[in-house]
VEXBAMAR-847983 format. One record per residue (C-alpha): x, y, z; residue in three letters. Coordinates in pm, whole numbers, padded with zeros to 5 digits, always signed. Example, Ala and Ser with C-alpha at 12.3 -4.5 7.8 and 13.67 -1.06 7.14 Angstrom:
+01230-00450+00780Ala/+01367-00106+00714Ser/
END
This chain:
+00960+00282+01029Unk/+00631+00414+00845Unk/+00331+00236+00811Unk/+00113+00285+00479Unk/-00243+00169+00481Unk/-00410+00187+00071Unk/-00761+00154+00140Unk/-01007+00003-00119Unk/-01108+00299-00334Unk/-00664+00333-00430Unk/-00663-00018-00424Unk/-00905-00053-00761Unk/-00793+00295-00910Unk/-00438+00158-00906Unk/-00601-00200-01070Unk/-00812+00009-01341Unk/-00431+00163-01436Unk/-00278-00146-01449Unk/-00440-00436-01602Unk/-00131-00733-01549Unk/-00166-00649-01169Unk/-00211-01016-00970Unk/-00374-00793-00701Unk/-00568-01069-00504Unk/-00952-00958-00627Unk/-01085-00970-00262Unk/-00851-00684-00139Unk/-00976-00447+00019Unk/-00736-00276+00255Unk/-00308-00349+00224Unk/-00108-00208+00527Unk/+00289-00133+00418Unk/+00573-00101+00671Unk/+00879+00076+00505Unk/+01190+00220+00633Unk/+01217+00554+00642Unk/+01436+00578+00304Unk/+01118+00403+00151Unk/+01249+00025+00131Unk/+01010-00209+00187Unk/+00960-00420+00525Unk/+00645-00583+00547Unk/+00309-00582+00390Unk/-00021-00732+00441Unk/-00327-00782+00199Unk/-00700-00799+00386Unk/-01032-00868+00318Unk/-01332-00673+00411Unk/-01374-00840+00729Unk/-00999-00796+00821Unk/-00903-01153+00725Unk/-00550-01184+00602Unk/-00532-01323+00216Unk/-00127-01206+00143Unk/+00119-01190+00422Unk/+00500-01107+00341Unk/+00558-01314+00011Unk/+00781-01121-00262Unk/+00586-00821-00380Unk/+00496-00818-00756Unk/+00626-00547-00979Unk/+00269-00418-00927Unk/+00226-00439-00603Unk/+00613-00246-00559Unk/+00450+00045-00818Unk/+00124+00079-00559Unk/+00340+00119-00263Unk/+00558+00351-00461Unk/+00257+00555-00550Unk/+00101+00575-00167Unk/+00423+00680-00057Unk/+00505+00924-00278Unk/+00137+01062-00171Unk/+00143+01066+00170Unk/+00488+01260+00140Unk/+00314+01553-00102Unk/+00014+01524+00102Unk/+00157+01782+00359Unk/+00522+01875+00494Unk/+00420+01799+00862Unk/+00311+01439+00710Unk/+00756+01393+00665Unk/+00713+01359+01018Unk/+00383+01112+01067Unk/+00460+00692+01098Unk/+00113+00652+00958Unk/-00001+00738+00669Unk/-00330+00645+00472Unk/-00401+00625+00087Unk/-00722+00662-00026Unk/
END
């Protein structure tokens, strides 16, 4: 299992990009867990002061696209990064 955390500054590029997002507005980090073959385990939606606002509910369309998209760059990021469990998106 991999764990993704999208920090703030992907957080509201990804919102400018798409407008119908229901991305709580107080989010300001998300940590993903995915499988290996990129399905989707957990997630979690935080505050600034590391409060949890979203915990494991169905993931929006949206929210799916913005894990997509942190995945996809933590893969390009590096080759070695095929073989990291934790990866950041910033």
């Amino acid at each position: 299992m991999r764990i993704i955390t999208i920090n703030w500054s992907a957080i509201n590029r990804f919102k400018k990009t798409w407008p119908c997002h229901n991305i709580h507005e107080d989010a300001d980090l998300i940590v993903v867990a995915i499988k290996a073959n990129g399905d989707l385990v957990d997630y979690e939606i935080c505050d600034d002061e590391d409060n949890i606002i979203v915990e494991n509910e169905d993931a929006s369309a949206a929210l799916l696209a913005l894990f997509g998209a942190a995945r996809v760059h933590a893969v390009n990021m590096t080759p070695e990064s095929l073989f990291m469990d934790n990866w950041i998106y910033a």
